[in-house]
VOMARLO-769636 format. One record per residue (C-alpha): residue in one letter; x, y, z. Coordinates in steps of 0.1 Angstrom, whole numbers. Example, Ala and Ser with C-alpha at 12.3 -4.5 7.8 and 13.67 -1.06 7.14 Angstrom:
2
+--------+-------+-------+-------+
! vexkol !    c1 !    c2 !    c3 !
+--------+-------+-------+-------+
!      A !   123 !   -45 !    78 !
!      S !   137 !   -11 !    71 !
+--------+-------+-------+-------+
***
This chain:
408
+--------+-------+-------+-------+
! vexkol !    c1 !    c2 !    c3 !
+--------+-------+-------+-------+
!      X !  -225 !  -273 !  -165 !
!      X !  -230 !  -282 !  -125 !
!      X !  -192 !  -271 !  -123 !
!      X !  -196 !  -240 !  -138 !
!      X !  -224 !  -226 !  -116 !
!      X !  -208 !  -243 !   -87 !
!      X !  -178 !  -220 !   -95 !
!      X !  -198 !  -190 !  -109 !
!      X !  -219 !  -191 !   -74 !
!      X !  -185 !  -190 !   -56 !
!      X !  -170 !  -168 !   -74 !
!      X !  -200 !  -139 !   -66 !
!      X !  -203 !  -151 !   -30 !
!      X !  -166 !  -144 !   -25 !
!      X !  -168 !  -111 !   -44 !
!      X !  -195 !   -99 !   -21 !
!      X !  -178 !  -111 !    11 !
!      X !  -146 !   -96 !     2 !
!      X !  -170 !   -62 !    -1 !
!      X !  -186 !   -67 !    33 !
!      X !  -151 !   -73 !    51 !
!      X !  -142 !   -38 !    34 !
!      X !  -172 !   -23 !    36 !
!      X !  -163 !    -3 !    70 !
!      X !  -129 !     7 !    60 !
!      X !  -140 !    26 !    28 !
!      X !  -168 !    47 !    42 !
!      X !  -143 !    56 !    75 !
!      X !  -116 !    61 !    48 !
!      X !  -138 !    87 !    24 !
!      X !  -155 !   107 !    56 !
!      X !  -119 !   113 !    68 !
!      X !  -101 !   119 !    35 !
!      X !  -137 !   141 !    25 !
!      X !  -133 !   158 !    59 !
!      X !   -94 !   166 !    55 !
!      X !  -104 !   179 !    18 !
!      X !  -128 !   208 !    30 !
!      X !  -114 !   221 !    59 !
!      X !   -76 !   219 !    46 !
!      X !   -78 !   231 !    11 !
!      X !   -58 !   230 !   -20 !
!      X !   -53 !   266 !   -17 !
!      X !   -39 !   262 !    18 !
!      X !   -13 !   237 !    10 !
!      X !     3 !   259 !   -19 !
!      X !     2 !   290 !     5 !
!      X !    24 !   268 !    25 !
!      X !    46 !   250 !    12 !
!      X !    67 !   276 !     2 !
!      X !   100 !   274 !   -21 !
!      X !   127 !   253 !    -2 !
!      X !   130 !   219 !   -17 !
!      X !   132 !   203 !    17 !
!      X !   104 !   218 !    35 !
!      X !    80 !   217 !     5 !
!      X !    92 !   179 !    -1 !
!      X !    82 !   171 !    36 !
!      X !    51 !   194 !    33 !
!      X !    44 !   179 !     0 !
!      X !    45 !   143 !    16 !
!      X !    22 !   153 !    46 !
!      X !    -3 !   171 !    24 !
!      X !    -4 !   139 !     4 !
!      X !    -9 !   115 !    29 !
!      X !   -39 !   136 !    41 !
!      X !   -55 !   140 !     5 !
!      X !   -77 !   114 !   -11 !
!      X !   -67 !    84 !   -26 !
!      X !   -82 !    87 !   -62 !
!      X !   -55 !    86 !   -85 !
!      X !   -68 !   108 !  -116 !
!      X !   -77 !   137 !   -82 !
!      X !   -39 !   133 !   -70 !
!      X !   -27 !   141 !  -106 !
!      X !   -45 !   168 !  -107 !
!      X !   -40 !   181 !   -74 !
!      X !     2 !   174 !   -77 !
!      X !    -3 !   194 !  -118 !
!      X !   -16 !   222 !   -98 !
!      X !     7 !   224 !   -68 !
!      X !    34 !   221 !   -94 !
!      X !    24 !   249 !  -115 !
!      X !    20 !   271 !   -84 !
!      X !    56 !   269 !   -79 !
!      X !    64 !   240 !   -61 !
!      X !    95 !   223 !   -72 !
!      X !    88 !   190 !   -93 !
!      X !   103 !   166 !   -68 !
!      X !    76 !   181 !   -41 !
!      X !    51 !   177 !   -68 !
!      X !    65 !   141 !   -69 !
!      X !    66 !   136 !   -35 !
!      X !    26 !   148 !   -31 !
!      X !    16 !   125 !   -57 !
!      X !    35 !    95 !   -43 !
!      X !    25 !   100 !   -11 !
!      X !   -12 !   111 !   -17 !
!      X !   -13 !    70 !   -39 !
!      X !     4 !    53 !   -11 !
!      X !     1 !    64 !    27 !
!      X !   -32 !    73 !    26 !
!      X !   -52 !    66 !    58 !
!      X !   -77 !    50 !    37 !
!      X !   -55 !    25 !    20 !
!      X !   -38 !    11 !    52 !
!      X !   -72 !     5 !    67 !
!      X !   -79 !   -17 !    33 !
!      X !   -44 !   -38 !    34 !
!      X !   -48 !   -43 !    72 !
!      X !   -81 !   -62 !    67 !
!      X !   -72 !   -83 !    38 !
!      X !   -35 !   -88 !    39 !
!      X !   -23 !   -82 !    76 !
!      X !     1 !   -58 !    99 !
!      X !    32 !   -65 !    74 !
!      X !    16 !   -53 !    40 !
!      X !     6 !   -18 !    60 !
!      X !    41 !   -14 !    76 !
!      X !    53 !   -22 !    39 !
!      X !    33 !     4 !    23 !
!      X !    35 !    36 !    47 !
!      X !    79 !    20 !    48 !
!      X !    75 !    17 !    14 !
!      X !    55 !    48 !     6 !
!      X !    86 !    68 !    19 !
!      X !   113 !    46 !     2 !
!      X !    95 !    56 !   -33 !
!      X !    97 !    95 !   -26 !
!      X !   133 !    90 !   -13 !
!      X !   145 !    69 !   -41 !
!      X !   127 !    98 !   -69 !
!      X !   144 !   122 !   -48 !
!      X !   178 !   110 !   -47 !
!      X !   168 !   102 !   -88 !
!      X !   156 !   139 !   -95 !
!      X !   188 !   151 !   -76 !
!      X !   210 !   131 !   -97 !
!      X !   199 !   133 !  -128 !
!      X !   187 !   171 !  -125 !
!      X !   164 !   169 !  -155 !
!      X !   162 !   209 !  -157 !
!      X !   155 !   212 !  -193 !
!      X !   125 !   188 !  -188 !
!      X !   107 !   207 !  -159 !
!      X !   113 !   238 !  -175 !
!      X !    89 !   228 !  -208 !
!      X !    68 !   210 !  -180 !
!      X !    60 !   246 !  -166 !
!      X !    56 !   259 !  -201 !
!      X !    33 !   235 !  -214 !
!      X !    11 !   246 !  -181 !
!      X !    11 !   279 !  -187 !
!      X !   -19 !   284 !  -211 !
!      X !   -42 !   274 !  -183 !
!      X !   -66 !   297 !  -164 !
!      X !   -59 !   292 !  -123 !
!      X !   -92 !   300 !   -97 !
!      X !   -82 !   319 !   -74 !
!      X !  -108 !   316 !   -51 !
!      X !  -102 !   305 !   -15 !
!      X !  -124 !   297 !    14 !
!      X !  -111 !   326 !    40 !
!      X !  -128 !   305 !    74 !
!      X !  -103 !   292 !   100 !
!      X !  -107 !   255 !   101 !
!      X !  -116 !   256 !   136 !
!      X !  -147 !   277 !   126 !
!      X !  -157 !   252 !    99 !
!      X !  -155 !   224 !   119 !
!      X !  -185 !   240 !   141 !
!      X !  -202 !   249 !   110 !
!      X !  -234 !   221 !    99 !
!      X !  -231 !   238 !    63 !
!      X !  -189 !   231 !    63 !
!      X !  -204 !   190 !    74 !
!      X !  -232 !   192 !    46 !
!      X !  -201 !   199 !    22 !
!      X !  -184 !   173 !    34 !
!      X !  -211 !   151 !    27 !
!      X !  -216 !   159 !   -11 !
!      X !  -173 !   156 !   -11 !
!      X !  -181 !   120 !     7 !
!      X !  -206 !   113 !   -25 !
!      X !  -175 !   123 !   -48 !
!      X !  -154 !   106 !   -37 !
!      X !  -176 !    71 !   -42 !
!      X !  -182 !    90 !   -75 !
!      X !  -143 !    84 !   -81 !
!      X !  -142 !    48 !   -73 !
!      X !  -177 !    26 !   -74 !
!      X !  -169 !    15 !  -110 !
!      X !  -128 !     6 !  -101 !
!      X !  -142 !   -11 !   -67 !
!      X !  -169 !   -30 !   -83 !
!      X !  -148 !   -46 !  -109 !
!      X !  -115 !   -51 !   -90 !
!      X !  -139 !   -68 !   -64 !
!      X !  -156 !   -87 !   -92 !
!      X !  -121 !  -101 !  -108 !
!      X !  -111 !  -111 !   -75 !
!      X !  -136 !  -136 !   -67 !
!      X !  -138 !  -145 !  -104 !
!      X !  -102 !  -154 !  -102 !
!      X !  -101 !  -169 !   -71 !
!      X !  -132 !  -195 !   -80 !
!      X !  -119 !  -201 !  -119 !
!      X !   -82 !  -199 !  -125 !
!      X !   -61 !  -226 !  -110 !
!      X !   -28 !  -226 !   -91 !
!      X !    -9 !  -236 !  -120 !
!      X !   -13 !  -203 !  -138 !
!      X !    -2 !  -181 !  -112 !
!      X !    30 !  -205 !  -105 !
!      X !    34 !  -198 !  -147 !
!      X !    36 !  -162 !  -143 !
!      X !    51 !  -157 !  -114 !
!      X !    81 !  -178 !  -113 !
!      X !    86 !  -207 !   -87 !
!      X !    54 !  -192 !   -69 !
!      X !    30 !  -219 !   -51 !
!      X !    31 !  -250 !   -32 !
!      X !    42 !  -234 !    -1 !
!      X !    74 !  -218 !   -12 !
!      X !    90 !  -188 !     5 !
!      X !   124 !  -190 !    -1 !
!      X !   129 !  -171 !   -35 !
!      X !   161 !  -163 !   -58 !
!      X !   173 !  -129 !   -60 !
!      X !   162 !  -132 !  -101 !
!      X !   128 !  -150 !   -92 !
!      X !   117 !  -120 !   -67 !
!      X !   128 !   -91 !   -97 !
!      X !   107 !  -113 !  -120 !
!      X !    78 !  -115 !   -94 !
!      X !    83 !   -78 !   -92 !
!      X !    84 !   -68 !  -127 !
!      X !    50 !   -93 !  -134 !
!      X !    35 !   -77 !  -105 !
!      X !    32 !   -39 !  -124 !
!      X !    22 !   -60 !  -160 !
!      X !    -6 !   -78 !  -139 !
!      X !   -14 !   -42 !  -126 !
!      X !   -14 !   -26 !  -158 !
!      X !   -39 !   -50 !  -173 !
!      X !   -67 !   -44 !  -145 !
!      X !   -66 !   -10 !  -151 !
!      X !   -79 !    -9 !  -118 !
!      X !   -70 !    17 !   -87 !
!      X !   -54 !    10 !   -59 !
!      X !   -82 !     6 !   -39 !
!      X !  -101 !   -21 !   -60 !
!      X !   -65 !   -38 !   -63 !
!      X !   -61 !   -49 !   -28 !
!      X !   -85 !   -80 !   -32 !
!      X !   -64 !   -87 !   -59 !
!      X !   -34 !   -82 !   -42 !
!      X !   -44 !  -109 !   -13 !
!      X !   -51 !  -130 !   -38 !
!      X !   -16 !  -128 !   -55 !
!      X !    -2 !  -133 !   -18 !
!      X !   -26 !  -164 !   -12 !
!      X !   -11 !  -182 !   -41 !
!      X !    23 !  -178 !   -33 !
!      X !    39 !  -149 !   -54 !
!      X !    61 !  -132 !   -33 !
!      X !    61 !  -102 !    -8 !
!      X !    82 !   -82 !   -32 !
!      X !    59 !   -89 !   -55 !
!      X !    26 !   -83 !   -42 !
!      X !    41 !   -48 !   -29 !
!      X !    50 !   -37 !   -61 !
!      X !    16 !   -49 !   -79 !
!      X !    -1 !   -24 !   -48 !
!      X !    28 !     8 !   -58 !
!      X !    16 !     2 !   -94 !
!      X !   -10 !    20 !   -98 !
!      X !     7 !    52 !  -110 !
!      X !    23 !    30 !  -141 !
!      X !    -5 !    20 !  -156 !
!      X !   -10 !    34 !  -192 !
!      X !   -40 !    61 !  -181 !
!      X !   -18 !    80 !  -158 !
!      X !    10 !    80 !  -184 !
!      X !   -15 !    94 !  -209 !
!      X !   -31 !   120 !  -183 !
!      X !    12 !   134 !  -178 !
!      X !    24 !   134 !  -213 !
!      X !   -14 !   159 !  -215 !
!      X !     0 !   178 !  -186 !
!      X !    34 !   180 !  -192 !
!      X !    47 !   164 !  -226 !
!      X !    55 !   131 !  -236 !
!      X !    89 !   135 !  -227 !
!      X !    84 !   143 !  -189 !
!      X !    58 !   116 !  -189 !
!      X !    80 !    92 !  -198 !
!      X !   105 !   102 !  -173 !
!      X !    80 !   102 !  -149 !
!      X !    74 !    65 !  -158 !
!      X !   113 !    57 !  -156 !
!      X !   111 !    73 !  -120 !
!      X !    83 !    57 !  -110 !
!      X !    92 !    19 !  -119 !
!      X !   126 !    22 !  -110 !
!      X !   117 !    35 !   -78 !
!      X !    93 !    10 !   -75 !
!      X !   118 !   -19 !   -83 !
!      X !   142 !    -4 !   -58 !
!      X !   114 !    -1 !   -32 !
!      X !   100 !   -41 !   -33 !
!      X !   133 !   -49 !   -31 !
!      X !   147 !   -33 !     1 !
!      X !   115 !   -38 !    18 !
!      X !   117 !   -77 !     9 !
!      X !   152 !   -80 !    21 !
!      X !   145 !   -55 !    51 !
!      X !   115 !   -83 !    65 !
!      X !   134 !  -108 !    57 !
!      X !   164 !   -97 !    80 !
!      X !   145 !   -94 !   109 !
!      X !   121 !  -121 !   102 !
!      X !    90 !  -107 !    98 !
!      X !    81 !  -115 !    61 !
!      X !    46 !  -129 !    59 !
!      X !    30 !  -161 !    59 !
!      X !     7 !  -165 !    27 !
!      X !   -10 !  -190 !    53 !
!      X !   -26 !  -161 !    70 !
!      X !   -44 !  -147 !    39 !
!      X !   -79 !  -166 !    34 !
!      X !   -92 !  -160 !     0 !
!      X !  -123 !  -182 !     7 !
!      X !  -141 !  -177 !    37 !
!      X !  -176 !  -196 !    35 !
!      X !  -181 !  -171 !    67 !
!      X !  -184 !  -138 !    54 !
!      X !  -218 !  -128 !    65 !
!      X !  -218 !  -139 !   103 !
!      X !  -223 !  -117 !   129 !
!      X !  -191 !  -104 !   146 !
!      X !  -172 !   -67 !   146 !
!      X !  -176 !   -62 !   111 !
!      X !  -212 !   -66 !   107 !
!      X !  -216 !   -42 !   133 !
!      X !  -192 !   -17 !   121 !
!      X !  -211 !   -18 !    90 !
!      X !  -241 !   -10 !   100 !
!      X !  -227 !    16 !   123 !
!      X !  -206 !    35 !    93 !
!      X !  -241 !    25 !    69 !
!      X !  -257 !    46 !    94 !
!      X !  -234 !    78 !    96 !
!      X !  -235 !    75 !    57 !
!      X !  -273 !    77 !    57 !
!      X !  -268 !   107 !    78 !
!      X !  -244 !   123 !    60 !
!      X !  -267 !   123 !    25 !
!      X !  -298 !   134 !    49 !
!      X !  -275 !   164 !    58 !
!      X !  -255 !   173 !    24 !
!      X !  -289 !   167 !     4 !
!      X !  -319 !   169 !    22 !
!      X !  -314 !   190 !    48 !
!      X !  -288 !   214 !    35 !
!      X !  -293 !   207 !    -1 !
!      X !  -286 !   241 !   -10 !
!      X !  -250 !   249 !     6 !
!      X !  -228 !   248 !   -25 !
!      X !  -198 !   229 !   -31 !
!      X !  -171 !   235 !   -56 !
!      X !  -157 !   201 !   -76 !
!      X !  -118 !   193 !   -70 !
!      X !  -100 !   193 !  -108 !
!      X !   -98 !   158 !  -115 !
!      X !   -73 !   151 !  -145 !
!      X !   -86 !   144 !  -172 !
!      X !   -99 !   106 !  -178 !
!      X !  -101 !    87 !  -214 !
!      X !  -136 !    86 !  -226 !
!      X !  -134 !    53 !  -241 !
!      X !  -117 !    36 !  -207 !
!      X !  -146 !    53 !  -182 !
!      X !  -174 !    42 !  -210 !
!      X !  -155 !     6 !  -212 !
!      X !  -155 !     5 !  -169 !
!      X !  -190 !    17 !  -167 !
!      X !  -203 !    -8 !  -185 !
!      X !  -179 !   -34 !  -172 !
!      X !  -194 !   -21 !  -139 !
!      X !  -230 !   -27 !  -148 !
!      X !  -222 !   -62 !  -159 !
!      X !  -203 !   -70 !  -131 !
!      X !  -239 !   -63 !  -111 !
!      X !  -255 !   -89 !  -133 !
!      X !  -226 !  -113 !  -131 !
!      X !  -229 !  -112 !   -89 !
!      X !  -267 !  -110 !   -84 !
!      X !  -267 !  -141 !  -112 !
!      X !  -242 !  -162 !   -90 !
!      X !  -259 !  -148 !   -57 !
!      X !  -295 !  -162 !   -71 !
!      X !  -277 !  -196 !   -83 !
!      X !  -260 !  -201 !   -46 !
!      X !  -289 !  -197 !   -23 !
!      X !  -321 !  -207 !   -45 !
!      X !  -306 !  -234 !   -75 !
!      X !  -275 !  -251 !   -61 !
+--------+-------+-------+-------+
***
């Protein structure tokens, strides 16, 4: 019993510091995404993007990276852009690139896993629109995108547009008060994935030994870099499985991710468990409602092949010019979380321009209205099933919390 609430008080302590390291990163990351979002609209980017494969493909790929990073908002957002005319491979390219090079993700992978994992994921970001491209091109799947069009017909469009330059916006304190209650939606998106992604992570970290992860992910552990071909595909092919049973975003996956990394699985494979999260079984149920089963599951084969193509060239790439990291560097338990250095101040700097923010968009200017994005749309049972996993996660932490610093 004395181990268990040794481990359960280490296991919430290390959930809570991995939240205070991030802390920073995910309030700068939502103001700027939230920002980007009102005063460079959905609208805008159809109107621009235009019909040539190659410019709407790089266009598609810029408007992504400057997008949110909420999965079931990208869908959406790529659905729309699609049905507006944009070819399917910028569509692709959108929603690969609006999952992956994200400003707010990099910030995330810099602090728990270091400089490689972000030049792997903007590198890698690319290499998965390339590789879908090259797919697309190839295969030429015109029957397919054809019925995906059809399918979308039936649905109503708005056609409203904001009409302000941006540059007048910016000036505007009603275009920041809208920006605030975007900044609220977009913590709307993600408290529940964050919460129990952060959770896992320290619940793993404290209760499941070494041994499993070296089971799963073949010859990981013990200090071992120097990997098979075979054992790196295998590491990459678990990594997506181990994704797809989190049912977690990206975002709450990258505790997870430095966890993975920690106990020796592989680079490979810790990039392709972070380019999973469009694989997972949710987004392959929100395409096949957009576009069919067929085109869903075509999506699927673009993605994971893509994905398997990806891990690989970027682990090979590193390991040519010697820069493949250290699992060394990755500290999954740090009994100095909480002390004060940049990131308690940065915290309580960005905790301050957030209290701001809500004083503005809902006190101040409570009555400036704001139109919701589409978001796709999300399985009852799942959000009901993460809500509540969500809730008990807060009882889990404040549980281990209150046995840590008043009972051990």
């Amino acid at each position: 019993m004395d181990n268990f609430l040794k481990q359960w008080a280490e296991a919430a302590y290390t959930s809570t510091g991995f939240f205070w390291m991030a802390l920073w990163a995910f309030i700068l990351g939502y103001i700027i995404s939230s920002m980007i979002q009102i005063f460079v609209t959905e609208k805008r980017m159809q109107k621009t993007m235009g019909k040539d494969e190659g410019k709407s493909v790089l266009l598609g790929t810029f408007f992504g990276i400057i997008s949110s990073s909420c999965s079931f908002a990208a869908l959406a957002s790529a659905k729309s852009i699609f049905k507006k005319g944009a070819s399917f491979v910028s569509s692709m390219a959108f929603l690969l690139a609006s999952t992956n090079l994200v400003i707010e993700l990099g910030i995330i992978i810099s602090i728990f896993l270091g400089w490689q994992f972000v030049v792997g994921e903007y590198v890698g970001g690319i290499l998965l629109i390339v590789i879908c491209w090259i797919l697309i091109r190839v295969i030429n799947p015109k029957k397919l995108i054809a019925k995906a069009r059809k399918n979308l017909e039936s649905e109503s469009d708005d056609e409203s547009m904001d009409k302000k330059d941006w540059k007048q916006q910016i000036q505007s304190e009603n275009s920041w008060a809208r920006v605030a209650k975007k900044y609220k939606m977009e913590w709307q998106m993600v408290w529940k994935d964050v919460t129990v992604g952060f959770t896992i992570a320290g619940i793993v970290a404290a209760f499941v030994p070494d041994s499993f992860f070296q089971t799963l992910f073949i010859n990981s552990g013990n200090g071992n870099t120097d990997f098979t071909f075979f054992e790196i595909l295998e590491h990459i092919i678990v990594g997506p499985i181990a994704a797809f049973l989190t049912f977690i975003g990206s975002m709450g996956n990258i505790p997870l991710a430095a966890l993975l990394f920690g106990k020796g699985v592989s680079f490979a494979g810790v990039m392709a468990f972070i380019f999973s999260d469009l694989v997972v079984f949710p987004v392959l149920r929100i395409n096949a409602r957009y576009y069919g089963w067929k085109m869903s599951l075509f999506i699927l084969f673009l993605l994971f092949t893509a994905l398997i193509g990806t891990s690989l060239a970027l682990h090979y790439a590193f390991d040519l010019f010697q820069i493949l990291p250290d699992p060394s560097q990755v500290k999954i338990q740090d009994s100095e979380y909480f002390k004060l250095d940049y990131t308690f101040f940065l915290n309580l700097a960005f905790l301050a321009i957030s209290a701001y923010l809500v004083y503005l968009g809902f006190f101040k200017k409570k009555d400036v209205e704001h139109n919701m994005s589409e978001m796709a749309p999300k399985s009852k049972l799942l959000e009901s099933i993460l809500k509540y996993a969500a809730f008990f996660c807060y009882v889990w932490l404040a549980g281990g919390l209150i046995v840590k610093f008043f009972i051990q």
